[in-house]
C-alpha positions as CSV (number, residue, x, y, z in Angstrom):
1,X,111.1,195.6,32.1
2,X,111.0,199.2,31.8
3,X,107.1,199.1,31.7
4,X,106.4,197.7,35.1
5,X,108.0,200.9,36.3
6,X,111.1,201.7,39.4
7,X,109.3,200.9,42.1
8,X,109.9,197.6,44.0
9,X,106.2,198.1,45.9
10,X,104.4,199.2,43.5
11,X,104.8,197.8,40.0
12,X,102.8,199.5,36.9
13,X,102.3,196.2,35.2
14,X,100.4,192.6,35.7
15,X,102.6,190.7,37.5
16,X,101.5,186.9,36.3
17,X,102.7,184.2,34.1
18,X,103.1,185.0,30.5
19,X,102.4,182.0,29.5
20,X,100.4,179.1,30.6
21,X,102.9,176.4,30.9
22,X,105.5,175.3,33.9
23,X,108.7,176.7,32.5
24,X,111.0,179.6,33.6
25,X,110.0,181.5,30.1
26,X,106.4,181.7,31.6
27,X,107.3,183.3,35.1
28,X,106.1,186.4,36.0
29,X,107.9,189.5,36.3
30,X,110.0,190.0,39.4
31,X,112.1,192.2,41.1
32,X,115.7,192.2,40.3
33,X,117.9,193.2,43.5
34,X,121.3,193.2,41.1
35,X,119.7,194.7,38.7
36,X,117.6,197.2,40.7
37,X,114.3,196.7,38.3
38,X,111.9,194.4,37.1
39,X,113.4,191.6,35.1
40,X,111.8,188.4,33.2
41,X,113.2,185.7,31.2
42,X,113.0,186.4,27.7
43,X,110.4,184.0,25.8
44,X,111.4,181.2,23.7
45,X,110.4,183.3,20.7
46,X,112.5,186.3,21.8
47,X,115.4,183.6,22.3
48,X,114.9,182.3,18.8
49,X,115.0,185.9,17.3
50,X,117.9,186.6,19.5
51,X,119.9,183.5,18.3
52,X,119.0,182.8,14.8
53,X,120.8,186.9,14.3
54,X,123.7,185.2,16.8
55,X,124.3,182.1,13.7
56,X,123.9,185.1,10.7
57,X,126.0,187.3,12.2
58,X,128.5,184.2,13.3
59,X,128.3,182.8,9.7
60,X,129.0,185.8,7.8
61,X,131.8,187.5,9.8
62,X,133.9,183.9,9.3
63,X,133.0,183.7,5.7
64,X,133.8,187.3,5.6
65,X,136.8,186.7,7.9
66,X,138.1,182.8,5.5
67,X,137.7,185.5,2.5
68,X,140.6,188.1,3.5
69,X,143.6,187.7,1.4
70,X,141.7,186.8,-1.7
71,X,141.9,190.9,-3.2
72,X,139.2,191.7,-0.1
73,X,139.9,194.6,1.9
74,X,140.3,193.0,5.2
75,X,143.4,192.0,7.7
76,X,144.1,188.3,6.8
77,X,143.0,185.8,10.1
78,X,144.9,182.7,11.1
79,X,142.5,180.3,10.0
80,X,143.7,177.6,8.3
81,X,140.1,175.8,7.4
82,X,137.0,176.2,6.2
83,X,134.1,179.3,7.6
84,X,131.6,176.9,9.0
85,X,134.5,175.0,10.9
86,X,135.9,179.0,11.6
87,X,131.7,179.9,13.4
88,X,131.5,176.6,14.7
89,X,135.1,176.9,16.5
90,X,133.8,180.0,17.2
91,X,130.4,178.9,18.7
92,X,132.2,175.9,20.8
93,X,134.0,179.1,22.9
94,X,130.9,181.0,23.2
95,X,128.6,178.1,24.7
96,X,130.0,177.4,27.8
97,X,131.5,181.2,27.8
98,X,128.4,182.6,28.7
99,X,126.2,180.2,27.4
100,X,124.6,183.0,24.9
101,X,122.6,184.2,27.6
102,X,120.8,187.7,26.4
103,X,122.4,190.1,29.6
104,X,126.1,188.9,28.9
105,X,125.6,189.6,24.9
106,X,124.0,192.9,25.7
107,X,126.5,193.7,28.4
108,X,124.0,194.2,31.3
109,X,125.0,195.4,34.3
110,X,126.0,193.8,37.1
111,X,125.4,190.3,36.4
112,X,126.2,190.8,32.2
113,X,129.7,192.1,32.9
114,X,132.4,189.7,34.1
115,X,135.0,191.2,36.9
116,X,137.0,193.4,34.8
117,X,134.1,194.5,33.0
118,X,134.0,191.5,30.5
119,X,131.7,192.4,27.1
120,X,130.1,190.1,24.7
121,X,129.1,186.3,24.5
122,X,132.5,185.5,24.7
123,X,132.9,187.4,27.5
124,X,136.3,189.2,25.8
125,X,138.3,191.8,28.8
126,X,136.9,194.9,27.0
127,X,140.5,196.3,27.7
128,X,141.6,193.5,25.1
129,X,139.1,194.4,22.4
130,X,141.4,197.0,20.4
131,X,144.5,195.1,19.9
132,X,143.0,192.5,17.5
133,X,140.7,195.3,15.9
134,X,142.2,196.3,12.0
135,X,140.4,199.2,12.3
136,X,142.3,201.0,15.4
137,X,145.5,202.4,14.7
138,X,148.7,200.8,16.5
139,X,149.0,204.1,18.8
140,X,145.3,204.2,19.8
141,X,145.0,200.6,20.6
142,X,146.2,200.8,24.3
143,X,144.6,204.3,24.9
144,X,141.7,203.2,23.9
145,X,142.0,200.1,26.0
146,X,142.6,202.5,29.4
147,X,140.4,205.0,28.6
148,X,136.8,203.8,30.1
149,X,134.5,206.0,28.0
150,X,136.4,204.7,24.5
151,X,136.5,201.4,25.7
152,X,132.9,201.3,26.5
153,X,132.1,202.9,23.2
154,X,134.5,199.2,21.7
155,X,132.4,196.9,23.9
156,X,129.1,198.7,23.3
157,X,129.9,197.6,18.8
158,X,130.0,194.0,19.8
């Protein structure tokens, strides 16, 4: 929460419920030692936002994804049904991956990277995101996945 400001001591903003009612969405503000700022949990409104873009974005990469083959411009995936069955397989990976929680989709450090510096819901090795990507030529694919600044350019499109 960029707006209650750097300092631990001395925030710049109201720090009390946002909300009325006993759930973690209402809490106040509160200092973040991982995170080194002020940090709340994002409201059930923000949540819905956040994951009703998650589904659109799921649904129309794996019709876009089940479509390949048919004349579209697009590397072919090994899929052999249908593209709800494609974002639902999909989604049953992400849930208990990370649970779609906002810091891991966003990449947040510390706490939204996993060990080797782990980006998106699915919490994908950002050194493995080239090698499946049709867009990155063959001879790029493992520079890119050992250079840090390129790679976090790859994790930072997810």
């Amino acid at each position: 929460m960029p707006e209650c400001g750097v300092d631990r001591l001395a925030p710049t903003c109201p720090l009390k419920p946002v909300c009325d009612e006993p759930k973690l969405a209402c809490r106040p503000p509160y200092w973040s030692r991982a995170r080194n700022a002020w940090v709340r949990a994002e409201s059930p409104g923000e949540a819905k936002q956040r994951y009703t873009k998650i589904a659109r974005v799921l649904a129309s990469t794996a019709e876009r994804l089940t479509k390949c083959g048919d004349g579209a411009a697009c590397e072919p995936v090994r899929w052999q049904g249908t593209a709800a069955q494609l974002a639902m397989a999909t989604l049953t990976v992400v849930l208990p991956e990370s649970g779609l929680r906002e810091d891991i989709q966003f990449g947040r450090e510390p706490l939204g990277r996993g060990a080797q510096g782990d980006a998106c819901p699915m919490q994908v090795d950002a050194r493995d995101a080239p090698y499946p990507a049709a867009w990155a030529p063959e001879a790029e694919e493992q520079p890119i996945a050992y250079t840090k600044g390129r790679r976090e350019a790859v994790a930072d499109t997810t």
